[in-house]
MARTI-916057 format. One record per residue (C-alpha): x, y, z; residue number from 1. Coordinates in steps of 0.001 Angstrom, whole numbers, plus 500000, padded with zeros to 6 digits. Layout:
<pts>
PT     xx     yy     zz   k
PT      X      Y      Z NUM
...
</pts>
This chain:
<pts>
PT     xx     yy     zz   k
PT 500000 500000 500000   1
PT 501457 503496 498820   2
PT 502279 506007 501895   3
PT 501884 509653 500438   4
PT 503359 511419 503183   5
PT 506821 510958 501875   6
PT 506212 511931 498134   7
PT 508030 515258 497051   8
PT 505932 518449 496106   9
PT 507761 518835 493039  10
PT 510029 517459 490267  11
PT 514087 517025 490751  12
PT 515593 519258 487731  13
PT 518622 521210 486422  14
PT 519120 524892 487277  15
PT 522579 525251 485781  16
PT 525145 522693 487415  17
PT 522731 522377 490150  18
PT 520416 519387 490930  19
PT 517030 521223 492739  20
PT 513875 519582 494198  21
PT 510520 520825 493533  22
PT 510828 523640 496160  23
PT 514087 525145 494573  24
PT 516794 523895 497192  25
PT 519787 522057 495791  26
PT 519849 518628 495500  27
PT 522381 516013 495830  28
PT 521816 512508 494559  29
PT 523663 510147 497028  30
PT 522734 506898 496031  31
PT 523550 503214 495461  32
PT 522324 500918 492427  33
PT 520170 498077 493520  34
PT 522642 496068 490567  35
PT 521816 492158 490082  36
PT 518136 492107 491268  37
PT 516698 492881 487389  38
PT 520123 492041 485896  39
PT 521762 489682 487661  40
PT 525608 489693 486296  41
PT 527362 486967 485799  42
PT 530749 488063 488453  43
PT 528535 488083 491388  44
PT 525351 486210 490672  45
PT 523978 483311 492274  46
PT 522977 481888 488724  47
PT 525301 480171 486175  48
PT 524459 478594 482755  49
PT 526512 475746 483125  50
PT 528117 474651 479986  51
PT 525298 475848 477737  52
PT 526215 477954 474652  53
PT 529180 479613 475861  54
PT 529389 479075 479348  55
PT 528996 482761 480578  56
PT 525786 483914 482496  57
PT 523789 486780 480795  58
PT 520186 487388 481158  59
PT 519452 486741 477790  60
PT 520996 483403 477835  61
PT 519788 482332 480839  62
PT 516510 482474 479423  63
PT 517459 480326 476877  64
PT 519075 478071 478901  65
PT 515821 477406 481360  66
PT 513960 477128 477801  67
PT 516054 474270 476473  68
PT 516275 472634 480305  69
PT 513619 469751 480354  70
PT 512519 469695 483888  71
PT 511252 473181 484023  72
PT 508021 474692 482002  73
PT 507416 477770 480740  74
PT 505237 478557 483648  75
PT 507613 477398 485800  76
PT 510390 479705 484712  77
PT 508001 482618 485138  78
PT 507023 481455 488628  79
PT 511013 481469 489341  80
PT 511704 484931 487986  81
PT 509100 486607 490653  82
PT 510281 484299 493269  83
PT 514008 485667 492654  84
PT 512351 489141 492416  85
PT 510598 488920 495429  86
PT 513639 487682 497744  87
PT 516576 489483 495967  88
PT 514805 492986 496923  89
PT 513015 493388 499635  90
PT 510837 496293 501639  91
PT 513789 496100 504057  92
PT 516574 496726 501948  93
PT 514631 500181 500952  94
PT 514438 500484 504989  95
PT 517891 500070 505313  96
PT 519378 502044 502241  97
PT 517486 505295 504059  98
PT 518709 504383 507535  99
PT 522104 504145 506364 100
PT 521546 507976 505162 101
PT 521743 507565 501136 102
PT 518659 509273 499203 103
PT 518435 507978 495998 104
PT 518392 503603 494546 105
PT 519421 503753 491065 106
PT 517104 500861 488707 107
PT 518902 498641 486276 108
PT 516190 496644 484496 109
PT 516436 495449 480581 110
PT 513854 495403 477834 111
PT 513314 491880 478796 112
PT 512205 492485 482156 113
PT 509427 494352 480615 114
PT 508767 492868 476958 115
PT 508691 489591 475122 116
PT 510090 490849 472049 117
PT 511368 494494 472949 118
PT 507979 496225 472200 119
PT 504901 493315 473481 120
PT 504149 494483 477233 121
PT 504551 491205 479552 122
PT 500866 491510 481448 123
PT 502873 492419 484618 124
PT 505366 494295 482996 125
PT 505898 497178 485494 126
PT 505370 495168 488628 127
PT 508277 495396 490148 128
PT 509201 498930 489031 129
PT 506573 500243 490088 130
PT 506754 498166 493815 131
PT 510355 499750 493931 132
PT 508659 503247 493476 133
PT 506040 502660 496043 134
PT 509280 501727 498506 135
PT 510709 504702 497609 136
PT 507809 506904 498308 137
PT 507074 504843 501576 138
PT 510907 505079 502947 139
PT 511752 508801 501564 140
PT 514147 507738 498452 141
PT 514101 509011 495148 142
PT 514580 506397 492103 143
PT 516589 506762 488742 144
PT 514832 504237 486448 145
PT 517787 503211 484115 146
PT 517615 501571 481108 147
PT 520713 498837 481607 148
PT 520161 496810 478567 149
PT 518305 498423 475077 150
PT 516755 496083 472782 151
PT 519589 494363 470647 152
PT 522221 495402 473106 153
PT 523670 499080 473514 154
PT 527495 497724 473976 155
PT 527290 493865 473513 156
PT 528549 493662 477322 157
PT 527100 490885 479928 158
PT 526123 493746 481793 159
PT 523519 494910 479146 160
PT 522038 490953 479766 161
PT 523191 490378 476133 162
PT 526983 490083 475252 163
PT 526086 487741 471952 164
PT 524566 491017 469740 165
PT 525859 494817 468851 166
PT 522480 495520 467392 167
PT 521025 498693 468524 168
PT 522510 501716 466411 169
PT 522297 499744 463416 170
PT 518994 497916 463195 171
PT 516229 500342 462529 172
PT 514057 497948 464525 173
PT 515801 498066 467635 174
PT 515956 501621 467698 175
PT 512535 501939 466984 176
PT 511626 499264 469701 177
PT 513606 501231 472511 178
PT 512104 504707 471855 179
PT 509070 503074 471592 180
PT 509541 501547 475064 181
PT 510952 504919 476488 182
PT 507569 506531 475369 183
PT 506170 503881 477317 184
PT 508284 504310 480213 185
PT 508073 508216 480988 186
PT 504274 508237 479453 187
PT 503432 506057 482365 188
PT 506255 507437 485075 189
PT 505391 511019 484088 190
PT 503759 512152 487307 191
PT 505794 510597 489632 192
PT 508172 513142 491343 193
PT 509642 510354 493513 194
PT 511553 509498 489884 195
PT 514757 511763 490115 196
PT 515476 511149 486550 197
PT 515454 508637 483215 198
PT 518703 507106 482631 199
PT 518194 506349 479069 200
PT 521114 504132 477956 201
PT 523895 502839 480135 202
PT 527679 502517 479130 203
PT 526525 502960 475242 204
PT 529572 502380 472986 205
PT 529853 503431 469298 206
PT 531043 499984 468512 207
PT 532160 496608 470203 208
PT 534989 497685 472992 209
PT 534952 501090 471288 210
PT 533872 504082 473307 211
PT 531708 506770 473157 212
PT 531137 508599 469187 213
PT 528861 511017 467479 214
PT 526282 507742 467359 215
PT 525610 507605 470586 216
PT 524881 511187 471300 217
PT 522556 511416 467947 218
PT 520709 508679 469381 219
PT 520257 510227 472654 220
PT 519169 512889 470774 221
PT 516291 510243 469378 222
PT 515253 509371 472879 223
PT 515292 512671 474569 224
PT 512507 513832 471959 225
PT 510490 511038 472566 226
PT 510653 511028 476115 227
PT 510061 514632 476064 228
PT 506196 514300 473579 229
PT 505128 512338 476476 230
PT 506995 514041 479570 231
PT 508571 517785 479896 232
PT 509068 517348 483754 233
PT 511333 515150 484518 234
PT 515107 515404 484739 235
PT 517189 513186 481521 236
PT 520564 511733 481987 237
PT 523240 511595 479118 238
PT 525634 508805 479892 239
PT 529099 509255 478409 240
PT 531077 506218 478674 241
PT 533996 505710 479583 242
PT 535148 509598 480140 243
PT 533902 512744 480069 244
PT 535651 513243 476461 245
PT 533679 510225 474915 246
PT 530504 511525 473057 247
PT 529568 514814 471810 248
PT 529221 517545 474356 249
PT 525748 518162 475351 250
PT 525917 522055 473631 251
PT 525376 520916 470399 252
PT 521810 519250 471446 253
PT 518550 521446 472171 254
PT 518005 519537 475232 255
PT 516704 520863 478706 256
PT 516698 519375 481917 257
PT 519323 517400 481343 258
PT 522761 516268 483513 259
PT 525323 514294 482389 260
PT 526458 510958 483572 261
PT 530086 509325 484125 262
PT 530892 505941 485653 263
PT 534062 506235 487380 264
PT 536225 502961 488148 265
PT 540222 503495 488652 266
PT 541525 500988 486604 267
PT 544266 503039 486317 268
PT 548046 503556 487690 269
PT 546867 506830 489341 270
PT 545939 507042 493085 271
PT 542203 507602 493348 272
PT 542771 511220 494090 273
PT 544441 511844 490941 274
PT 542012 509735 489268 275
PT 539237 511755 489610 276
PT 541052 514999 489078 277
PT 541961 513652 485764 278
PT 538354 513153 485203 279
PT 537017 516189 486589 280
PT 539841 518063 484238 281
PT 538021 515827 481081 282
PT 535003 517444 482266 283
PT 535784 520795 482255 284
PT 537085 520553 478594 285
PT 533964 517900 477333 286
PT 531209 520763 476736 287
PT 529346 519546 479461 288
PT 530388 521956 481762 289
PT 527028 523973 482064 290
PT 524904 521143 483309 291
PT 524531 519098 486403 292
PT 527015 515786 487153 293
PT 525779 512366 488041 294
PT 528393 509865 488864 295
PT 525953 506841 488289 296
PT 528424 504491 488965 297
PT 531565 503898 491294 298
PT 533464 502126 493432 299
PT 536401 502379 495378 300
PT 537625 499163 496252 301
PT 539295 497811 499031 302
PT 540606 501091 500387 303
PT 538836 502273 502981 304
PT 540527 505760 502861 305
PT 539690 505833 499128 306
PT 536001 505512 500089 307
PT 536686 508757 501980 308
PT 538519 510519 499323 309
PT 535932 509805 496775 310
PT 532613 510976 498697 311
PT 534378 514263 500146 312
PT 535818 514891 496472 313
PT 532169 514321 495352 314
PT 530767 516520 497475 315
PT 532950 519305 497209 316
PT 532754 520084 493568 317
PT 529061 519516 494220 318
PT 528887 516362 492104 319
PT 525737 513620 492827 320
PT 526844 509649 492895 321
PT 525407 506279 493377 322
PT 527953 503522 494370 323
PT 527637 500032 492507 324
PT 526426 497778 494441 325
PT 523831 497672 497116 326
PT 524055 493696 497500 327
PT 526391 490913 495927 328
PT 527582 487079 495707 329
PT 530835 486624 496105 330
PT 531131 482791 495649 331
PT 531757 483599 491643 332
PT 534935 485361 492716 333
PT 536570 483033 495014 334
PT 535718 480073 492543 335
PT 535853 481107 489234 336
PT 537828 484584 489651 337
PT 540697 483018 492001 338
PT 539707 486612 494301 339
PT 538689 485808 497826 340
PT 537368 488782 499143 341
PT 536711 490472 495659 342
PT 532814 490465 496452 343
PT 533390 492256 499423 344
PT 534753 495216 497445 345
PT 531767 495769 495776 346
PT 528275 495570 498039 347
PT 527160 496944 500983 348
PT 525913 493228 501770 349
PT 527443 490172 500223 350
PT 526187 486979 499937 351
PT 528207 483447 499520 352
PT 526252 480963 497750 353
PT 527180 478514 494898 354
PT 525225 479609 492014 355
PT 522458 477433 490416 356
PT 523254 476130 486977 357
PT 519815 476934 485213 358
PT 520138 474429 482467 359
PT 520047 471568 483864 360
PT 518793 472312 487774 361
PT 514680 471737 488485 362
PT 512148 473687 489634 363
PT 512721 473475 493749 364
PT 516718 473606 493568 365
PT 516296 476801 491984 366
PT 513592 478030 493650 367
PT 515279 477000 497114 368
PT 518477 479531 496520 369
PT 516448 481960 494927 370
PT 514365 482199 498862 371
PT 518022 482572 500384 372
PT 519157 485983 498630 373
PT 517656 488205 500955 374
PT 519695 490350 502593 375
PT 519252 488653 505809 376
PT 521184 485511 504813 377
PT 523981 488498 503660 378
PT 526923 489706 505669 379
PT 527373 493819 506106 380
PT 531037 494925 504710 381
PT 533418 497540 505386 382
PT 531446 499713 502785 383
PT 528176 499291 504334 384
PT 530056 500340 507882 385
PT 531663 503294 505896 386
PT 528535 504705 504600 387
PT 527007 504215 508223 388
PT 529706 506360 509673 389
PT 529783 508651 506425 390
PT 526383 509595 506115 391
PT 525575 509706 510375 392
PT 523004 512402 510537 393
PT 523142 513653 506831 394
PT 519011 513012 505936 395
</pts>
């Protein structure tokens, strides 16, 4: 049941680099992404595929693996996917993400959470989206509703829940199918200020392992005038991926209400400090300097210090962030990674269970660890403790 008392007065939206809420105050998004509940990943899921097709979890294939395993029926298979739903995420994790003092729970989902074929509804399509906005309103978070995977695959990573096609830019179908389901989206999200914002494509590439590129940004350009016939309210992120300099800057587009969006991981040589000065100094010269910043992803490791650094830098320059992830497995690490406390490095909670191969498992094996993701069965990490200590007092 929806609890009103907690839903803002107004819509979250750019006034120059600022994020304000509907009453004009600034507005930072501190946030974490509720990662592997819609697209479960194949480094930290409790689901394998076994040795079907190539071995490597993805959503897409783990569809097709369930499809071609004999004990389970198509009914069954949808019966599993709201019983993983429904214990992955829970009303208490939305509890406990506020507690903790974070604001915002970024949305990963995929075109097949909501489709059969990238544009046919599933009846219960926006079940569980909207459920996570009624949590949100309830508990006092704001949502970003991101679009992880587009139909046909926006970057042909696992992460997308499709690493087999590169078929978006190129397939007028696709691209028709995904504005299509972005009208959908914001036509029925519209007048819901608890959404801070659409995230329209995440980690978009120009090509396979190629970055950023005038395609992506003309595309964006596609969505942000569909979104906008059926919504002028809410706030639009522009993802460029993997720095600031990747894409073309957001002055060359007629677009309002938008921010941009960088995912920051050091993979680098450079100390985390310098890290994100060198990104913050690809920022200032990107175009993108007269709009609001959303660091949708991050993470800092194993450093707790780092953690530090990276929030305080964030705040100062006045820059919103969501960490990746809220909740993890980390058997896939220590077995198949060789990383024993990789798992930990990532989520706030982390769970340690050997993951289900969906090909050839029945109906009550997988069922059975799909009941024990909920956080409860999860252990806290130093990142959970951090943001406890962090955020003390900050709602």
């Amino acid at each position: 049941m929806r609890t009103n008392s907690r839903i803002p007065k107004g819509f979250i939206h750019a006034d120059g680099t600022r994020l304000v809420d509907g009453e004009g105050k600034t507005f930072q998004i501190r946030g974490v992404n509720l990662g592997n509940w819609f697209v479960p990943e194949c480094y930290m899921s409790v689901q394998s595929v076994g040795d079907f097709d190539t071995g490597v979890y993805t959503v897409e294939r783990a569809l097709r693996a369930m499809k071609a395993n004999p004990k389970l029926t198509d009914s069954q298979i949808e019966e599993l996917y709201r019983i993983y739903m429904d214990n992955y995420t829970t009303e208490e994790d939305f509890r406990e993400i506020a507690e903790i003092g974070l604001n915002t729970v970024r949305l990963p989902f995929t075109w097949m959470d909501l489709t059969t074929d990238g544009l046919t509804l599933k009846p219960d399509a926006f079940h569980y989206l909207d459920w996570a906005l009624d949590m949100c309103e309830k508990y006092g978070l704001y949502a970003v509703v991101d679009l992880h995977g587009a139909v046909g695959s926006q970057n042909q990573d696992f992460h997308s829940g499709d690493d087999a096609h590169f078929d978006l830019y190129g397939n007028p179908e696709h691209r028709r199918m995904t504005i299509e389901l972005w009208k959908i989206i914001a036509e029925r999200y519209r007048d819901r200020t608890i959404v801070a914002g659409y995230d329209l494509l995440n980690e978009c590439r120009r090509a396979f392992g190629k970055f950023g590129g005038k395609i992506n940004s003309d595309f964006y350009d596609e969505l942000v005038r569909a979104v906008r016939s059926v919504d002028q309210n809410h706030l639009i992120f522009i993802e460029y991926f993997t720095f600031p300099i990747h894409g073309v800057g957001v002055r060359h587009y007629d677009w309002k209400n938008v921010a941009v969006e960088y995912h920051i991981y050091n993979l680098t040589p450079l100390s985390q400090k310098n890290c994100l000065r060198l990104i913050r100094l690809m920022h200032q010269v990107s175009g993108n300097t007269k709009v609001p910043v959303y660091v949708g992803e991050f993470n800092a490791w194993n450093k707790v210090k780092d953690w530090d650094v990276t929030i305080d830098y964030f705040n100062r320059i006045g820059w919103s962030w969501s960490s990746w992830a809220y909740k993890v497995n980390e058997y896939p690490y220590k077995h198949e990674f060789g990383k024993e406390h990789a798992g930990r490095d990532w989520g706030l909670y982390v769970l340690d269970i050997k993951p289900v191969d969906l090909s050839t498992a029945d109906f009550e094996e997988i069922a059975d660890l799909y009941r024990r993701t909920a956080s409860i069965n999860a252990k806290k990490t130093y990142i959970y403790d951090f943001y406890r200590r962090k955020l003390s007092g900050s709602r």
